[in-house]
N, C-alpha and C positions, 0 to 999 in steps of 0.2 A: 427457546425456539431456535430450531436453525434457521437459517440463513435462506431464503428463497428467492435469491437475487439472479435472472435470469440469463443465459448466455446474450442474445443482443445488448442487456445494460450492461456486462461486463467486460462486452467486448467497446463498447460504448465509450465508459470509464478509460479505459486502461487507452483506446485511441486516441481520445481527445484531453486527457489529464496528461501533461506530461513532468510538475513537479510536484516531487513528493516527498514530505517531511515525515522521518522516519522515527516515531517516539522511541527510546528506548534502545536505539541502534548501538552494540558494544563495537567496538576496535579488538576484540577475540576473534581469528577468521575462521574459526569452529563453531561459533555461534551462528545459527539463522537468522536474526536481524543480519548476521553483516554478508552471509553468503545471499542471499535476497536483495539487500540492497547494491552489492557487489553487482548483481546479476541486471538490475534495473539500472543502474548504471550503463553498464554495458551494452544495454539496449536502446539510449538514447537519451534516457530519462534523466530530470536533472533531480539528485538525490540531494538531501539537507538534511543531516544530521541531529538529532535532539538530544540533547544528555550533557547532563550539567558538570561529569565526570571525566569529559573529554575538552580538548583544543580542538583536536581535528582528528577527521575517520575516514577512509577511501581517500586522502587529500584533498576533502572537503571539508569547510570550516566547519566548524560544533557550535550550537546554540543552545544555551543550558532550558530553554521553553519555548514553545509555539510564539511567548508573544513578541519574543526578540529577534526573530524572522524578519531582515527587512525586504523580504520580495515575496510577492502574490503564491499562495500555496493553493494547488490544486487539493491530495489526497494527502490526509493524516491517516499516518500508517502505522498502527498503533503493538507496540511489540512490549507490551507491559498487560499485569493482569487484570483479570476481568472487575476488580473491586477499584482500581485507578482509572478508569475509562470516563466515569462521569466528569471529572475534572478537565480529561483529556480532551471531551466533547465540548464543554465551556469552552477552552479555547480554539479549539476549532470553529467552534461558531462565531468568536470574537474576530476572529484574524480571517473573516469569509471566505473560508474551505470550501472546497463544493463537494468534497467527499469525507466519510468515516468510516476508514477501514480499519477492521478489527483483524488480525491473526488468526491463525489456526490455534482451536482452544479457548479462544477470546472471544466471550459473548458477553454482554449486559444489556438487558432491555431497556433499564432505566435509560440507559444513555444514549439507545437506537431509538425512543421517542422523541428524546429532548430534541436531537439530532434532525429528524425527522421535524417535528413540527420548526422549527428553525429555517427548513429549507436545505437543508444537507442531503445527500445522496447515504445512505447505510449499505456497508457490506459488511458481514460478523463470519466470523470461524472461517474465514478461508485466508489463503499465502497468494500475496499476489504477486510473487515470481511463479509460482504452479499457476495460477490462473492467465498470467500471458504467456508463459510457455505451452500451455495447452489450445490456449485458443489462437496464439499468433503462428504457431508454427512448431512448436520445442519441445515436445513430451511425443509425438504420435513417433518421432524418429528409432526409441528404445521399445516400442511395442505396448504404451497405455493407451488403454481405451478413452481418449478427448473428448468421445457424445459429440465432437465435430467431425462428419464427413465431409471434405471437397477434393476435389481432382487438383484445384490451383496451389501451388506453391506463394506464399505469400513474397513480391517481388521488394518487400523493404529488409527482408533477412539475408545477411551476407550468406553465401552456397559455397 
């Protein structure tokens, strides 16, 4: 099933969550997890690293799993595939996430119930560097179509 998670909850999400533990995130800066979390970085957001393969990524420390996190995680942002999510969901729900965000590509149902009946928030198949650059302000500047009209410039983006 895709993903039917509406602009108000996304824009919802991404306003009020502001760390985010990024499974799977490489120290490659050609790779999408790290131009993504690069980019939420830079946006304000406090990024934490997951990967058991690294020290440290953006000069952020590296946590080799969710459950060695020692500060409140909003959004598990899950950059691993779709047959690793259920485990990935377990601990999200152990280390009281409020959200499971799955990548682009990335869907498993299994794991968006478990999630789900838990009390978690599910987002699947989408990048959520495309979804705040679209809805905060960052994509309509090159000429995509957002599906969000407004006349305001959002006043927390540096001009």
């Amino acid at each position: 099933m895709a993903d039917d998670t509406d602009i108000s909850t996304l824009r919802r999400i991404l306003g009020t969550c502001k760390t985010l533990a990024v499974v799977g995130l490489s120290a490659n800066w050609y790779r999408p997890s790290y131009f993504a979390a690069k980019y939420m970085l830079d946006h304000g957001y406090t990024v934490i690293p997951v990967n058991p393969a690294y020290e440290e990524v953006l000069g952020q420390k590296c946590y080799p799993s969710l459950k060695d996190i020692p500060v409140r995680v909003d959004i598990v942002d899950c950059f691993r595939r779709s047959e690793d999510i259920p485990a990935i969901a377990d601990d999200a729900i152990g280390i009281g996430a409020r959200v499971l965000w799955m990548q682009l590509g990335v869907v498993n149902e299994d794991a968006r119930r478990k999630a789900l009946a838990a009390g978690l928030e599910v987002v699947m198949d989408r990048c959520v560097k495309i979804e705040h650059a679209r809805l905060f302000g960052g994509l309509n500047w090159i000429g995509v179509n957002t599906k969000v009209i407004s006349a305001k410039r959002p006043r927390w983006l540096p001009y």
